[in-house]
Rosetta silent file (secondary structure, phi, psi, omega in degrees, C-alpha in Angstrom):
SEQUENCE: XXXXXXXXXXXXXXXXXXXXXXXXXXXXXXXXXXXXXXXXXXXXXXXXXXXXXXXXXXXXXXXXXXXXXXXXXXXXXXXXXXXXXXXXXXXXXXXXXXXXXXXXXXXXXXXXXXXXXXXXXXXXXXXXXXXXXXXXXXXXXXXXXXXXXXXXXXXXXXXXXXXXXXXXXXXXXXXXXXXXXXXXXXXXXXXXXXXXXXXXXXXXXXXXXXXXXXXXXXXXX
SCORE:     score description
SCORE:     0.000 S_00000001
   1 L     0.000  -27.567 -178.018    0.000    0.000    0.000 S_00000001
   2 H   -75.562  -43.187  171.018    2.856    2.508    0.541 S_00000001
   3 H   -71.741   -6.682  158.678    3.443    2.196   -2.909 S_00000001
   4 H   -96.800   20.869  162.332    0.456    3.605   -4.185 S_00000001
   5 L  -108.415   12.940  169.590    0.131    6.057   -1.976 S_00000001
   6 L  -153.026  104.901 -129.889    3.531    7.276   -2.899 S_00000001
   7 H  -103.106  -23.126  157.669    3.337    7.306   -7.198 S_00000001
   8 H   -28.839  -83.531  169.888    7.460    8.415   -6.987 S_00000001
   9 H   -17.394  -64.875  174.563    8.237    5.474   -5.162 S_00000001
  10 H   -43.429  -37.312 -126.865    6.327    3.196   -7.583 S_00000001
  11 H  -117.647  -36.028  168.419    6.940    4.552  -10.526 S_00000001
  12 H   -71.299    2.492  167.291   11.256    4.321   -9.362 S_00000001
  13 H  -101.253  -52.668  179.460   10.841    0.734   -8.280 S_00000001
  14 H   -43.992  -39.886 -165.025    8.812   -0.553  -11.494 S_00000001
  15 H   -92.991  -26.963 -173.937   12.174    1.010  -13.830 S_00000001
  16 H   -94.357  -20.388  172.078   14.870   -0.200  -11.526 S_00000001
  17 H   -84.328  -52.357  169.199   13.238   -3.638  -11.027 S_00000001
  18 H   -64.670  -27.738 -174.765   12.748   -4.214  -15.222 S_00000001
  19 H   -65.610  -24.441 -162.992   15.639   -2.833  -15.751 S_00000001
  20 H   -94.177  -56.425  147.868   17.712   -4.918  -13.591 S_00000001
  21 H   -26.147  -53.600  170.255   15.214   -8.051  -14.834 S_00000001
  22 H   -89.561  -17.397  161.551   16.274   -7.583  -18.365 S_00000001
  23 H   -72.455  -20.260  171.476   19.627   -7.384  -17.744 S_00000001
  24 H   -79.176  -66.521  173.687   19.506  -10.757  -15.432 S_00000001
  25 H   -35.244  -26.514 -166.901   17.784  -12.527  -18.059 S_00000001
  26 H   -85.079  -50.087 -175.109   20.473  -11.227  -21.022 S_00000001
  27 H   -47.319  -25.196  169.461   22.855  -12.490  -18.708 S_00000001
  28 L   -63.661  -14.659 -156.055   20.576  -15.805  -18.473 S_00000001
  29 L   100.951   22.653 -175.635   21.146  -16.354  -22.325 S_00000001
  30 L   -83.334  146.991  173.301   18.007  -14.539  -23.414 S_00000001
  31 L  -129.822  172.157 -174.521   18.249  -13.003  -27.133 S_00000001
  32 L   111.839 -104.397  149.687   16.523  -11.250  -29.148 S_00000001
  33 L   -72.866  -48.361 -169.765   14.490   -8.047  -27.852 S_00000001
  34 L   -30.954  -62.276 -154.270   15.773   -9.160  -24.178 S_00000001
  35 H   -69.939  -37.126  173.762   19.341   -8.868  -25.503 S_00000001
  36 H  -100.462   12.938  175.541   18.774   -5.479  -27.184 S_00000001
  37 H   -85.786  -66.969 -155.944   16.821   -4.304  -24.395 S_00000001
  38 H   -86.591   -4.985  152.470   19.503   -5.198  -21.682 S_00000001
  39 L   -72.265  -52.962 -167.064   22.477   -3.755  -24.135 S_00000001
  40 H   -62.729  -57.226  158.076   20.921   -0.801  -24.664 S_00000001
  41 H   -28.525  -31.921 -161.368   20.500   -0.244  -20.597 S_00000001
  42 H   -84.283  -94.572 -120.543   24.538   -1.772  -20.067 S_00000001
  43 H   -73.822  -88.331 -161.607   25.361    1.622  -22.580 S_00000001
  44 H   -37.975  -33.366 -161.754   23.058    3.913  -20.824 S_00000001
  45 H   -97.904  -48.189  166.925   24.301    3.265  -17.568 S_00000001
  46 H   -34.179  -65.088 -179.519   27.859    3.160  -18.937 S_00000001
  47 H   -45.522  -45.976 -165.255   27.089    7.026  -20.415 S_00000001
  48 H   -95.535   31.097  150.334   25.531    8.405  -17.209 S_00000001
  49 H  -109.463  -17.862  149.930   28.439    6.900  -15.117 S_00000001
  50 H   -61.806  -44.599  152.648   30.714    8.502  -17.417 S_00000001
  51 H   -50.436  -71.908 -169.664   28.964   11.725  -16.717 S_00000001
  52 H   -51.078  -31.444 -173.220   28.641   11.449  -12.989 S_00000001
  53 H   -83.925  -43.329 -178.489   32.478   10.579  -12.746 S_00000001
  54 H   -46.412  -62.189  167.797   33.203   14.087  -14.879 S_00000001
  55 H   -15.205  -64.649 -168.608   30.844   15.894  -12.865 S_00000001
  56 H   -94.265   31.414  157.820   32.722   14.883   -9.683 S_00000001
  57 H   -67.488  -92.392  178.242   36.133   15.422  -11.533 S_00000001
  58 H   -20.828  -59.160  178.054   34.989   18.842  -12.002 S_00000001
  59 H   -42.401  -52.464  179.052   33.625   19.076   -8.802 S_00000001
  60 H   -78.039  -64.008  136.568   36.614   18.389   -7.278 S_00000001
  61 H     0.830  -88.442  167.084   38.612   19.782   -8.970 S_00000001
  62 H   -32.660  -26.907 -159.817   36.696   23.237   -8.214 S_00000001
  63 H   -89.902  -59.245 -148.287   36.299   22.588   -4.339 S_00000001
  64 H  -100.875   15.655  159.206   40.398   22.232   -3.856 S_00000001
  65 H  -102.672  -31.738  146.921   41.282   25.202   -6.302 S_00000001
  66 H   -23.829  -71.991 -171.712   38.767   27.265   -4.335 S_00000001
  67 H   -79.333   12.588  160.985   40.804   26.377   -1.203 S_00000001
  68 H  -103.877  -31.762  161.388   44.174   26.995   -2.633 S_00000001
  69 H   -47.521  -50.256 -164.137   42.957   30.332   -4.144 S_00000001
  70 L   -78.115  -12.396 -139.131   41.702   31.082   -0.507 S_00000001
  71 L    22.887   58.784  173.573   44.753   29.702    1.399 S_00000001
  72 L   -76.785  143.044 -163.017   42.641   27.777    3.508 S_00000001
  73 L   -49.698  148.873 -178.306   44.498   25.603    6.140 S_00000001
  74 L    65.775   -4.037 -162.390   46.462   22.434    4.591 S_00000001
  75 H   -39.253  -27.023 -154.457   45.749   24.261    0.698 S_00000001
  76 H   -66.783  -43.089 -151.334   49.680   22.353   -0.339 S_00000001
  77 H   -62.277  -26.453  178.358   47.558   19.031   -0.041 S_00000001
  78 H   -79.876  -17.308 -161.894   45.046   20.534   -2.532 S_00000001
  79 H   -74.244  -47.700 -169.765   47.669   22.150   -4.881 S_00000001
  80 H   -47.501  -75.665  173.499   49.201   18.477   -4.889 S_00000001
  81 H    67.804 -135.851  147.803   46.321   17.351   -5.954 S_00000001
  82 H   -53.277  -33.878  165.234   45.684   19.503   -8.590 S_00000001
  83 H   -40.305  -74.044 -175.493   48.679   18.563   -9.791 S_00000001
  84 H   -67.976  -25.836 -166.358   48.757   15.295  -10.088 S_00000001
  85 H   -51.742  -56.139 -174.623   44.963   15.300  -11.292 S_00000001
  86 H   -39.362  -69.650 -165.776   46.559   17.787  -13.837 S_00000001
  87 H   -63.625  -47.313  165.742   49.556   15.786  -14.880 S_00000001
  88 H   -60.938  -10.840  174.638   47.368   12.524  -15.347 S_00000001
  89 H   -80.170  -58.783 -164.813   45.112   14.036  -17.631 S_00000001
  90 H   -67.536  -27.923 -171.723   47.974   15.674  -20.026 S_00000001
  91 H  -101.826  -27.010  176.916   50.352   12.745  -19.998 S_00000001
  92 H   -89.889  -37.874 -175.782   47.296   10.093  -20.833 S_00000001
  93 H   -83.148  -39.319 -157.346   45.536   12.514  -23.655 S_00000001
  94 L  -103.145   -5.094 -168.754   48.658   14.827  -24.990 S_00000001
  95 L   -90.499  120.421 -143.023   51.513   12.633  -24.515 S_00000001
  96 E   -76.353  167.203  178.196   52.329   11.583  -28.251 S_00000001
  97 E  -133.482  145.840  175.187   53.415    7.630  -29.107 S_00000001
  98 L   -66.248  138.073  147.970   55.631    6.240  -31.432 S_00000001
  99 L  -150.786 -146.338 -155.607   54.321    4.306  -34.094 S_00000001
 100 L   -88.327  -21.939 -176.283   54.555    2.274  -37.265 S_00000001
 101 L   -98.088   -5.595  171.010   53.003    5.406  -38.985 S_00000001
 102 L   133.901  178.171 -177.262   54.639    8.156  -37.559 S_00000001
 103 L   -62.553   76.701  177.884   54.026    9.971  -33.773 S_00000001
 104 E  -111.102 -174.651 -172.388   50.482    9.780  -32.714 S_00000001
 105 E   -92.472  145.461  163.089   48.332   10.717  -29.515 S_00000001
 106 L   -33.559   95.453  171.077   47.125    8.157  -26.959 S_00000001
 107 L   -37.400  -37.191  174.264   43.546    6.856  -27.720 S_00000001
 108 L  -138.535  171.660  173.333   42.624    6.107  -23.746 S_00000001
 109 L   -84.980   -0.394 -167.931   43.730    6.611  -20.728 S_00000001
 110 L  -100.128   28.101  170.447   44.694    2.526  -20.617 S_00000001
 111 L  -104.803 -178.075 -155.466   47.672    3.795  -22.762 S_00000001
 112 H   -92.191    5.928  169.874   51.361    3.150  -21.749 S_00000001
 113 H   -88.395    0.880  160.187   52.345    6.745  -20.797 S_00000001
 114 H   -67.059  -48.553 -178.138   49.649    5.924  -18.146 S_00000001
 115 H   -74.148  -57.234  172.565   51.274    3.133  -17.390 S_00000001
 116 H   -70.198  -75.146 -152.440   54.905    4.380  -16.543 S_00000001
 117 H   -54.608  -46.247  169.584   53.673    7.319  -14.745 S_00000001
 118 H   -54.981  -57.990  150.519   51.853    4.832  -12.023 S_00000001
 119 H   -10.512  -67.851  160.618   55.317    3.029  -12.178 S_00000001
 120 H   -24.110  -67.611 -144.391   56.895    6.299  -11.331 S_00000001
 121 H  -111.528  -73.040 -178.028   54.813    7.779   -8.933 S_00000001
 122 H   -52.579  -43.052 -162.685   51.937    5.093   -7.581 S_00000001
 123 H  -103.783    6.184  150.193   53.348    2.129   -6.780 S_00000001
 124 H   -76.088  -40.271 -175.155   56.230    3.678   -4.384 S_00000001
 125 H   -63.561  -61.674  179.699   53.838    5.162   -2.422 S_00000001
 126 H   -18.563  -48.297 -169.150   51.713    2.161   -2.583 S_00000001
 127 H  -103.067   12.463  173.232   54.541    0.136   -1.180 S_00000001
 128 H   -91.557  -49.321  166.361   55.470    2.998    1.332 S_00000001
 129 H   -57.064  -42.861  159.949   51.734    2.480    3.070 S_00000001
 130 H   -72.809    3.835  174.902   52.429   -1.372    2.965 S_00000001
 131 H  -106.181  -38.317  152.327   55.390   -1.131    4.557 S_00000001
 132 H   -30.874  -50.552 -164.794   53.471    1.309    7.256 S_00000001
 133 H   -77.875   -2.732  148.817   51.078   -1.434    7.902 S_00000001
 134 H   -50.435  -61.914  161.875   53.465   -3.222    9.280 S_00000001
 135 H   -59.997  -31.094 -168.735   53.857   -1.046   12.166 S_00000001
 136 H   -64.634  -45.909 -149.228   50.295    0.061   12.209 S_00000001
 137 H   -73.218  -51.174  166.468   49.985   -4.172   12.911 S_00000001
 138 H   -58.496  -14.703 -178.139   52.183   -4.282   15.720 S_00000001
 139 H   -82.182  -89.605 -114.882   50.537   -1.330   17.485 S_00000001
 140 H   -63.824  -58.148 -150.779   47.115   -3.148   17.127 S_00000001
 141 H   -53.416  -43.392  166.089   48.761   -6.714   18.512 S_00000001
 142 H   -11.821  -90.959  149.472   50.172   -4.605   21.413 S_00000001
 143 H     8.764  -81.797  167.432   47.076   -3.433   22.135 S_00000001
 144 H   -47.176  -57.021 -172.710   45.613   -6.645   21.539 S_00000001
 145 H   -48.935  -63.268 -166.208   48.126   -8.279   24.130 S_00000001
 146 L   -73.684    8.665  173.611   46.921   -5.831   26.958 S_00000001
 147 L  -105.581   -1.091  168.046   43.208   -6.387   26.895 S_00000001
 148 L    45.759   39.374  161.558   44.026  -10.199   27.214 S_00000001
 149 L   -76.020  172.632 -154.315   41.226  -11.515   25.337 S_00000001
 150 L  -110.125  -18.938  172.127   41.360  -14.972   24.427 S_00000001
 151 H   -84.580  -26.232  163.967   40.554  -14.107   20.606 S_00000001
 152 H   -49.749  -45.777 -154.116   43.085  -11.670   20.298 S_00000001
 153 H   -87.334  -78.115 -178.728   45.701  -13.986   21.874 S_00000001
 154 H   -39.903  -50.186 -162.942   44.640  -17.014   19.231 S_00000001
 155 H   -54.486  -46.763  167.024   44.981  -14.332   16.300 S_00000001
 156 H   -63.959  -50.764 -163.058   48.365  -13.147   17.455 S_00000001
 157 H   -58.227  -36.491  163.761   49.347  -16.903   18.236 S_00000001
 158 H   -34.897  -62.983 -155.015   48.293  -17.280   13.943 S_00000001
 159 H   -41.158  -62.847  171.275   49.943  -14.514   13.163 S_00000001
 160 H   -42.912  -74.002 -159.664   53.571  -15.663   15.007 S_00000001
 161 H   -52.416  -59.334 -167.506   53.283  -19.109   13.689 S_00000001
 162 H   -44.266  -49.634 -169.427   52.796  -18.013    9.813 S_00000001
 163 H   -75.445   -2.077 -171.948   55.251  -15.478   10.182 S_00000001
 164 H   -85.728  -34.480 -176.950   58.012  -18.021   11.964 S_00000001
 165 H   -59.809  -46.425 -162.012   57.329  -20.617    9.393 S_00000001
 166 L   -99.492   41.616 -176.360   58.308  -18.650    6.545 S_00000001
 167 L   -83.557  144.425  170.034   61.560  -17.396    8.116 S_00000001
 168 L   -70.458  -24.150  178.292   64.610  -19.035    5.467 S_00000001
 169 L   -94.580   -7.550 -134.324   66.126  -21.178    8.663 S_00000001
 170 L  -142.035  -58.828 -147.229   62.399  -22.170    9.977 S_00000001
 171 L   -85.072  -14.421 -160.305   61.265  -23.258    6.160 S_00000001
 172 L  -103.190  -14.108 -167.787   64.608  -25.683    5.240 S_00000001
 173 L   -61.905  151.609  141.495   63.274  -27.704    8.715 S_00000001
 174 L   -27.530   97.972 -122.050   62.254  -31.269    7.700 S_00000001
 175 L    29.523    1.912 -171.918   58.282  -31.172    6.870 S_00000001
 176 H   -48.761  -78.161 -164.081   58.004  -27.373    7.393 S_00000001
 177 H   -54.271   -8.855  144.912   56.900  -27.014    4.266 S_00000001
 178 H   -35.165  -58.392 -137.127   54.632  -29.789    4.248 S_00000001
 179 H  -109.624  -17.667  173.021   53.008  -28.532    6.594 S_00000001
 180 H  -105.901   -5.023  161.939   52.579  -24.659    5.347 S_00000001
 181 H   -88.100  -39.202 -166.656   51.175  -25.979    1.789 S_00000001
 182 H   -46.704  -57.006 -166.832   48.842  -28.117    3.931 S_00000001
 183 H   -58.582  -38.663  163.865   47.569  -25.131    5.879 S_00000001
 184 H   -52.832  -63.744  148.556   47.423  -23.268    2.592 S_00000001
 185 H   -21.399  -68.740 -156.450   45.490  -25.751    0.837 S_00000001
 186 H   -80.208  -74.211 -154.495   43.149  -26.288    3.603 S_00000001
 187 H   -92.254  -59.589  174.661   42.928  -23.842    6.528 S_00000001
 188 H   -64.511  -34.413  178.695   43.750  -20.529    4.370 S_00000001
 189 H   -76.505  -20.109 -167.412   41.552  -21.584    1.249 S_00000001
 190 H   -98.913   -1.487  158.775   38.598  -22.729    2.867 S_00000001
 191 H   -82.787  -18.318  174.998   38.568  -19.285    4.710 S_00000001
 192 H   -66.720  -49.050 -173.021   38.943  -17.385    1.435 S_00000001
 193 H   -56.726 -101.251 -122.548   36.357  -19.837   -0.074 S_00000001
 194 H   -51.003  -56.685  172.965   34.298  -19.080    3.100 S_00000001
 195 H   -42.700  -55.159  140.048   34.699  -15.262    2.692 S_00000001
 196 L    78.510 -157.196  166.043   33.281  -15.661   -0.987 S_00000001
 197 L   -54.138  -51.252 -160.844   31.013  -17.227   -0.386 S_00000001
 198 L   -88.423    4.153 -179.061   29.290  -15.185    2.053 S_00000001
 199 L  -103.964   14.617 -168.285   30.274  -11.713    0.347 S_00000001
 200 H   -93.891  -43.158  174.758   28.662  -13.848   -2.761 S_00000001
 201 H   -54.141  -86.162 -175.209   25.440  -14.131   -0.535 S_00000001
 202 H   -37.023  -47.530  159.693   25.041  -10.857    0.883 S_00000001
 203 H   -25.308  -62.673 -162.612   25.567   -9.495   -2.801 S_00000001
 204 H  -109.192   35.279  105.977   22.494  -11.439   -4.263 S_00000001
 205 H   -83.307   -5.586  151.935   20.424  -10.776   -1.129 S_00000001
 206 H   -53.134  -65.029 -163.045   21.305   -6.968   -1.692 S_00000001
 207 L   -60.897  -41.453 -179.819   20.406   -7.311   -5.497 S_00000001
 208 H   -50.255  -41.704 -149.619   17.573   -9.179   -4.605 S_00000001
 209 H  -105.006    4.248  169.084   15.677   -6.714   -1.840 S_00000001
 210 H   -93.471  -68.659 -155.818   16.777   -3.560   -5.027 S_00000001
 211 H   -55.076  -40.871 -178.360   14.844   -5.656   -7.356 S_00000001
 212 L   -79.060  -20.429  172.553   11.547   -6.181   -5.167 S_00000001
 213 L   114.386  -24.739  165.166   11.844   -2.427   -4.026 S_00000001
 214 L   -34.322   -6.244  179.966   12.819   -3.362   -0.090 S_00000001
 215 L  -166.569  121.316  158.935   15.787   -0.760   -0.399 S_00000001
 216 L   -86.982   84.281  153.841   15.885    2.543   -2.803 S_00000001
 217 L   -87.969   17.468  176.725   19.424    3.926   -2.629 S_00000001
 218 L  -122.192   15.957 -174.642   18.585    5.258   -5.807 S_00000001
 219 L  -114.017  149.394  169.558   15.676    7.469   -5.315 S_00000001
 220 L   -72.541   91.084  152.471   16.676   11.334   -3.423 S_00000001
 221 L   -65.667    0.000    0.000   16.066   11.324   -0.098 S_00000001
């Protein structure tokens, strides 16, 4: 009854439930209209997610040149930024490639001056934050250690053994390694498997409670 008394609602459940319907069906093997139904819908959603990312490009863009205009507290973190935002645009569209025909410009952003410049720049920091979490891990086990729970204490006691095993004097031992493919095999796959599973569930009881109308994240509240 709440949906007819509220013809918004309704009328934003009915288009987000076929729509989502003909695309599970193209995906079923249906052809025909189905198939040029639920194509046409993939490409629509593709365009207006292509918008919506410019938008908040723009957006963004605008908010942290605002505060660098302004000098508002922290502004270098916005200049950076701009910067890099800046430099990834100009080095993926303007930066010309060699080819069998002569010098031309990069077609996507999935081209290889794209490519070096994460080399470059992204994946030291990236492996300067993983080398942080290392420390970040011992502060939590600390932590862990002084509230003396008994699940904390197995998790650290995990933790130790995996990392002791794979030590170069600890791994040449006589079945070690037996015994850390076993665990691998076993103990670590059937928690990955478990993990999933259940993010496999929750997914298609999510999709599931969009399609019948139980949950609108898409109408403006």
């Amino acid at each position: 009854m709440s949906f007819l008394r509220d013809p918004k609602r309704l009328v934003a459940t009915l288009i987000a439930g076929v729509s989502g319907l003909m695309v599970l069906l193209d995906f079923a093997g249906s052809g025909g209209l189905i198939a040029f139904i639920a194509q046409t819908l993939v490409r629509w959603a593709a365009l207006i997610t292509a918008i919506a990312l410019l938008i908040g490009i723009l957006s963004v863009a605008w908010s942290h040149l605002q505060r660098v205009r302004q000098r508002h507290a922290e502004w270098g973190y916005s200049l950076v930024l701009l910067a890099g935002m800046l430099l990834v645009i100009v080095v993926g569209i303007f930066f010309p490639l060699p080819s069998r025909t002569g010098i031309v410009l990069p077609r996507s952003l999935a081209e290889q001056p794209i490519h070096v410049l994460f080399a470059m720049l992204y994946q030291p920091i990236a492996s300067s934050l993983l080398a942080l979490l290392a420390f970040f891990s011992l502060s939590a086990m600390l932590r862990a250690l002084g509230r003396r729970s008994v699940d904390a204490l197995v998790m650290i006691g995990i933790a130790l053994v995996v990392l002791v095993v794979q030590l170069p004097p600890v791994a040449t031992l006589p079945g070690v390694t037996a015994v850390v493919q076993w665990m691998n095999d076993y103990v670590a796959l059937a928690g990955a498997r478990g993990l999933l599973i259940g993010a496999a569930i929750g997914a298609l009881v999510a999709s599931v409670r969009v399609l019948l109308g139980f949950d609108l994240p898409y109408l403006d509240r």
